[in-house]
C-alpha positions in Angstrom: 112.2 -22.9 227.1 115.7 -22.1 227.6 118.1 -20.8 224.7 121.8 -21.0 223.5 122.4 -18.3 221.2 119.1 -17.6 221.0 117.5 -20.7 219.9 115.5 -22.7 221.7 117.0 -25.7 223.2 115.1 -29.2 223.1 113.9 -30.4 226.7 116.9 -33.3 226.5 120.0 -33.0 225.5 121.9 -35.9 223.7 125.1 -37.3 225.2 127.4 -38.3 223.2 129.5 -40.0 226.0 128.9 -43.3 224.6 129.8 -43.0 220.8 132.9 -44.9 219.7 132.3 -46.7 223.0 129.8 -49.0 224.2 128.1 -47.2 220.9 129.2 -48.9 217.7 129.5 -45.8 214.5 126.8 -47.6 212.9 124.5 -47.1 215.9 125.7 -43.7 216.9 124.4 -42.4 213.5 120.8 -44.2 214.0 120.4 -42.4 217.9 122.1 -38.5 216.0 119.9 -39.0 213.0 116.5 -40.0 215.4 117.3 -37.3 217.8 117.1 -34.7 215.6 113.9 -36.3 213.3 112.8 -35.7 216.4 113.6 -31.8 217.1 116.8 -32.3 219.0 118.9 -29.9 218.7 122.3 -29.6 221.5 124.7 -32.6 221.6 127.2 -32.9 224.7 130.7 -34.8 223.7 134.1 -34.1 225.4 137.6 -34.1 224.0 138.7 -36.9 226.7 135.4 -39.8 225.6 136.4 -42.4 225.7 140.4 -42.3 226.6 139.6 -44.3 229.9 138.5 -47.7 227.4 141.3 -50.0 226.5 142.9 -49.4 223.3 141.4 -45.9 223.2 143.1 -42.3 223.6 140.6 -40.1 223.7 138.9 -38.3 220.8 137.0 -41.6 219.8 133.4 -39.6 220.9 133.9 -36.2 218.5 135.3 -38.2 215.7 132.4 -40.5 215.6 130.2 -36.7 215.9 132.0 -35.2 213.2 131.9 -38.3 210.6 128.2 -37.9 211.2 127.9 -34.4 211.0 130.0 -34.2 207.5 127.6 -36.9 206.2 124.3 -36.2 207.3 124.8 -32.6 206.4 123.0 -31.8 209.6 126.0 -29.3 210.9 123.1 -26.5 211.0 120.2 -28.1 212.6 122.5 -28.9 215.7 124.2 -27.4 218.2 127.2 -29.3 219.6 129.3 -28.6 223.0 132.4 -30.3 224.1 135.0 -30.2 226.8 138.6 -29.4 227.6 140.9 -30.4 230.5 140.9 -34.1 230.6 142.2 -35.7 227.3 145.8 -37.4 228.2 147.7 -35.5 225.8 145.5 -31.7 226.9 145.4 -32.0 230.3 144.7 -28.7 232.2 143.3 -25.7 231.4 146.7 -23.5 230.6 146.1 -21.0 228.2 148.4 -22.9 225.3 146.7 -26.4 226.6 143.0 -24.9 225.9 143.8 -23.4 222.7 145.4 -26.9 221.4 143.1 -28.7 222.8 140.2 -26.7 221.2 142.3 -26.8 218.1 142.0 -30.4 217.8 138.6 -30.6 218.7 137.4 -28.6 216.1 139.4 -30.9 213.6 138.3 -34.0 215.1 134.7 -32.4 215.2 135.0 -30.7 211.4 133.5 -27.6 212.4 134.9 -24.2 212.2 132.9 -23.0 216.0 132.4 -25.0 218.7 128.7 -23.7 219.9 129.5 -24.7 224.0 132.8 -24.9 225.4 133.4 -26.1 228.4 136.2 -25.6 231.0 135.8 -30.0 231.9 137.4 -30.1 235.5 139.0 -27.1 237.6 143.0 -26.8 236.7 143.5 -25.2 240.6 147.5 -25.6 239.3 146.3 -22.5 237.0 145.7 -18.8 237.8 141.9 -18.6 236.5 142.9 -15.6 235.5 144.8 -17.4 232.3 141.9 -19.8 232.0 139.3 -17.2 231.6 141.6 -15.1 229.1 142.3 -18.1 226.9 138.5 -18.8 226.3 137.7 -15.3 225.9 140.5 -15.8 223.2 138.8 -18.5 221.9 135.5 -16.5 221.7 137.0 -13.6 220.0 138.7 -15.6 217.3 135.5 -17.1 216.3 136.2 -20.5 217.4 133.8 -20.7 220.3 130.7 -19.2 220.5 130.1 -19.5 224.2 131.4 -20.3 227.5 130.1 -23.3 230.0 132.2 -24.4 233.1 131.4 -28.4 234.6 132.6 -29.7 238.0 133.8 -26.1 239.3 133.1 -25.3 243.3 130.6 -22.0 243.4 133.5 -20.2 244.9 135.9 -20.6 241.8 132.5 -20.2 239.4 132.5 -16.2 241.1 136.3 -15.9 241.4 135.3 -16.8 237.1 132.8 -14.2 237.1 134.6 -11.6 238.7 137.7 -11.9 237.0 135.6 -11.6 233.5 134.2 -8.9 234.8 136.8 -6.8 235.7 139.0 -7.6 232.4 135.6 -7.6 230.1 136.1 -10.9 229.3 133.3 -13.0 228.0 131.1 -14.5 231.0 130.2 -17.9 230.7 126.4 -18.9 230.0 126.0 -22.5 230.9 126.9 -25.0 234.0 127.0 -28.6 233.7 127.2 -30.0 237.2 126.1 -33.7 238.2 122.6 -34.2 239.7 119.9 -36.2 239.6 117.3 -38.1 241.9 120.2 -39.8 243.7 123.0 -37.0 243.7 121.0 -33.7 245.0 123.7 -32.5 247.9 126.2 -31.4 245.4 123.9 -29.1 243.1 121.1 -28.0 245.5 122.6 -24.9 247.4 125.1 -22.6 246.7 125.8 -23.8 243.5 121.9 -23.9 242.0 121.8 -20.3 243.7 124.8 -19.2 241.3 123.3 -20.1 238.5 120.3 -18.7 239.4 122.3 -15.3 240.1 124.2 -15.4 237.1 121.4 -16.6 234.8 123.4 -19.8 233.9 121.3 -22.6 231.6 122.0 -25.7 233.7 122.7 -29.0 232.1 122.7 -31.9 234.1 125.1 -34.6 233.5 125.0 -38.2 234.9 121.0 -37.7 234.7 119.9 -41.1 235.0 122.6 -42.1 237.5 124.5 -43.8 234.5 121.8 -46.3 234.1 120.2 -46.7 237.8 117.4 -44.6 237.6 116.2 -47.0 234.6 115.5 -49.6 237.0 117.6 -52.1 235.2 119.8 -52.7 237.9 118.0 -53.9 240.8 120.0 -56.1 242.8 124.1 -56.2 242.6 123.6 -59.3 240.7 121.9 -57.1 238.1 124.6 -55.5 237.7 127.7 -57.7 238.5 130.7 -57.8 235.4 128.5 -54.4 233.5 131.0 -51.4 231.9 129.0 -49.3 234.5 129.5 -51.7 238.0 131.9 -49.2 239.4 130.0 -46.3 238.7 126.2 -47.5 239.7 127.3 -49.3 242.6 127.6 -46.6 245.5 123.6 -46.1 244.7 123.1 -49.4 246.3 121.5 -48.4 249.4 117.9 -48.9 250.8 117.7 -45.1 250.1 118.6 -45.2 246.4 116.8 -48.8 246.2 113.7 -46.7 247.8 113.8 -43.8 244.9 114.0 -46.1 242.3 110.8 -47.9 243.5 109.1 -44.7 243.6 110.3 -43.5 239.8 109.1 -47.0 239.2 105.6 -46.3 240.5 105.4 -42.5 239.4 105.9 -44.8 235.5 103.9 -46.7 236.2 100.9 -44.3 236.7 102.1 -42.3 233.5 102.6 -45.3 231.7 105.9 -44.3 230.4 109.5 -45.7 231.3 111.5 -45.3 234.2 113.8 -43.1 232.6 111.0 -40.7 231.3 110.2 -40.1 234.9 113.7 -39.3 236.1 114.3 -36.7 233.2 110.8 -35.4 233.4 111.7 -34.6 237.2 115.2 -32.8 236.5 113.8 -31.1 233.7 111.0 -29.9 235.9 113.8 -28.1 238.1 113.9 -24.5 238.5 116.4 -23.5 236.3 117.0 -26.6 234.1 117.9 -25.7 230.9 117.6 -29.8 229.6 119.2 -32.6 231.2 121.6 -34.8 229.1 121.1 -38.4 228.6 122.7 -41.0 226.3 121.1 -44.1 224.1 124.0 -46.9 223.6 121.4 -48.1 221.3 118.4 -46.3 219.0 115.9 -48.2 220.4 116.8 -46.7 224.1 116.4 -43.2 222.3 112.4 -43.3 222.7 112.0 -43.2 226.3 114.6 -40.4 226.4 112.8 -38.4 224.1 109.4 -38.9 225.9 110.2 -36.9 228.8 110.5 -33.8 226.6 107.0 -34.4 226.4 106.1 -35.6 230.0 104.7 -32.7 232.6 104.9 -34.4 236.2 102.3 -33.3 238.8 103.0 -31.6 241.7 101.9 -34.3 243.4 104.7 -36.5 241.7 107.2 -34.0 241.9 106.5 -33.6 246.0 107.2 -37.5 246.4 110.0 -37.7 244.3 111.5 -34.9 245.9 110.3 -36.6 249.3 112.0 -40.0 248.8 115.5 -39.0 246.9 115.7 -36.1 249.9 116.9 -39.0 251.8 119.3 -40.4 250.3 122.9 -39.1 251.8 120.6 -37.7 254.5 
C-alpha cells in the first residue's frame, strides 16, 4: 500500500471535482462523511473547481471541503490535496501567484497545511526554476507538506527534479497524470517510467473517463444535452464502445459495477498509488468504494489490457 507522509493511503482516492457543482453541500457532506466511515483517507480538490460553471469563480470545491471539515471535525482523519495554476484570478505558477494562490486556498480550505500540493498545469511562460523555489518556500514555511506535479511532460518533470536537486529544494512525491482504460498513450511510457525512477505515488485523474467507463452512456443519445457531452464524447468509437463491453462482462463475472472494474484495473497498475474518482451523489459512493476491495485476475487484467490497447492504436 502506498503512503503520504507515512500513512497509508486508501486504494481510492475521493474527488472532490464535483462539490459545489453538480454536487449540492448537502450531498457533498453525505459522500466526505461515507468515505471516510469507510477508511478513506486522501481527498483531491483544486483551487480553479468549479470556475468553468456559470455564475461560478472558482473556489466553490475547497469551500464546500472546508465547511465540512470545520464541522465534522474530521481535519485529522483526512488527508486533503489541491491545486494551483488555473483559478482566473491565480493563473500561472509565478513564485508571488503560487504563494497567493496557496494563501487563499488554505483560507478557503481552513487548514493551516495543505497535505498535497500540486503544480495544476505547466506555466512554460515561467523559469521552473521560480516554480520549484516557490513550493519549496511553501514547504519550508509549514504550509505544504508535500510536492505533486499534474499534466507536466516527463521532460519538464526531470528539468523539476534536477533543478531541486541541484538547489536542495524539496523534490516532489506524487504525479497526477490522466489515464484510464480509454486514455493509456499519454501515461504508459516515458512518463510511468519517471515515476517509476523517481519513486512518485501516481494518482490517476479522469479514472472512469468522466462517467464512460460506468457504462451509462452507451449510445450518443445516452448522452445528448449531459454537463459531461463534451468531455465523454471523443470515446465514442467502436474501440472505446468495445472496452466498455468488456468492463461490462469482466462485472459481470464479479458481480460488481462497471465502475468497480475500471478502478480495480488502474489500481492494479504498477505503481498506482490510488486512482481518484468522484460520487455526484452518496449512493454512487458504493461501487467506488468496492474496488478498494476488488483483486482482478490475471486473466481479467490480460483482456482488459488486450481490448483498451486498441484504442488510439
Amino acid at each position: 500500500m502506498a503512503t503520504l507522509h507515512n500513512t497509508p493511503i486508501f486504494p481510492l482516492v475521493l474527488g472532490g471535482n464535483t462539490f459545489g457543482w453538480t454536487s449540492s453541500e448537502a450531498d457533498s457532506r453525505q459522500v466526505l462523511d461515507a468515505y471516510v466511515q469507510a477508511g478513506g483517507n486522501l481527498i483531491d480538490t483544486a483551487d480553479v473547481y468549479s470556475a468553468w460553471a456559470p455564475g461560478h469563480s472558482g473556489g466553490e470545491s475547497e469551500i464546500v471541503l472546508g465547511r465540512w471539515l470545520a464541522i465534522s471535525g474530521k481535519r485529522d482523519q483526512v488527508m486533503v490535496a489541491t491545486k494551483v495554476s488555473q483559478h482566473p484570478q491565480y493563473s500561472g505558477l509565478s513564485a508571488a501567484n503560487v504563494e497567493a494562490a496557496a494563501n487563499e486556498s488554505l483560507l478557503r480550505l481552513g487548514i493551516d497545511t495543505i497535505d498535497l500540493y500540486y503544480a495544476h498545469f505547466d506555466d512554460e511562460s515561467t523559469p521552473l526554476e521560480e516554480t520549484a523555489a516557490a513550493f519549496d518556500k511553501l514547504v519550508k514555511e509549514g504550509k505544504v507538506r508535500a510536492i505533486g506535479l499534474s499534466n507536466y511532460s516527463p521532460e519538464r518533470i526531470r528539468e523539476w527534479f534536477n533543478i531541486a536537486r541541484e538547489n536542495g529544494l524539496t523534490l516532489p512525491v506524487a504525479l497526477e497524470p490522466q489515464y484510464n482504460l480509454v486514455h493509456r498513450k499519454d501515461y504508459e511510457g516515458a512518463l510511468m517510467q519517471l515515476a517509476q525512477d523517481e519513486h512518485l505515488a501516481v494518482f490517476p485523474y479522469f479514472s472512469l473517463a468522466s462517467g464512460f467507463l460506468t457504462g451509462k452512456y452507451r449510445t450518443m443519445d445516452d448522452l445528448k444535452g449531459k454537463q459531461r457531452e463534451g468531455m465523454v464524447k471523443d470515446y465514442f468509437t467502436p474501440a472505446g464502445l468495445e472496452v466498455v463491453a468488456e468492463v461490462d462482462r469482466v462485472a459481470q463475472e464479479h458481480q460488481v459495477a462497471m465502475a468497480t472494474v475500471a478502478l480495480a484495473w488502474l489500481k492494479a497498475k504498477p505503481g498506482i498509488a490510488a486512482p481518484i474518482a468522484s460520487a455526484r451523489i452518496p449512493s454512487q459512493l458504493p461501487d467506488l468504494l468496492a474496488a478498494a476491495q476488488l483483486d482482478l485476475t490475471p486473466e481479467d487484467m490480460r483482456a482488459l489490457d488486450q481490448v483498451s490497447a486498441k484504442v488510439g492504436a
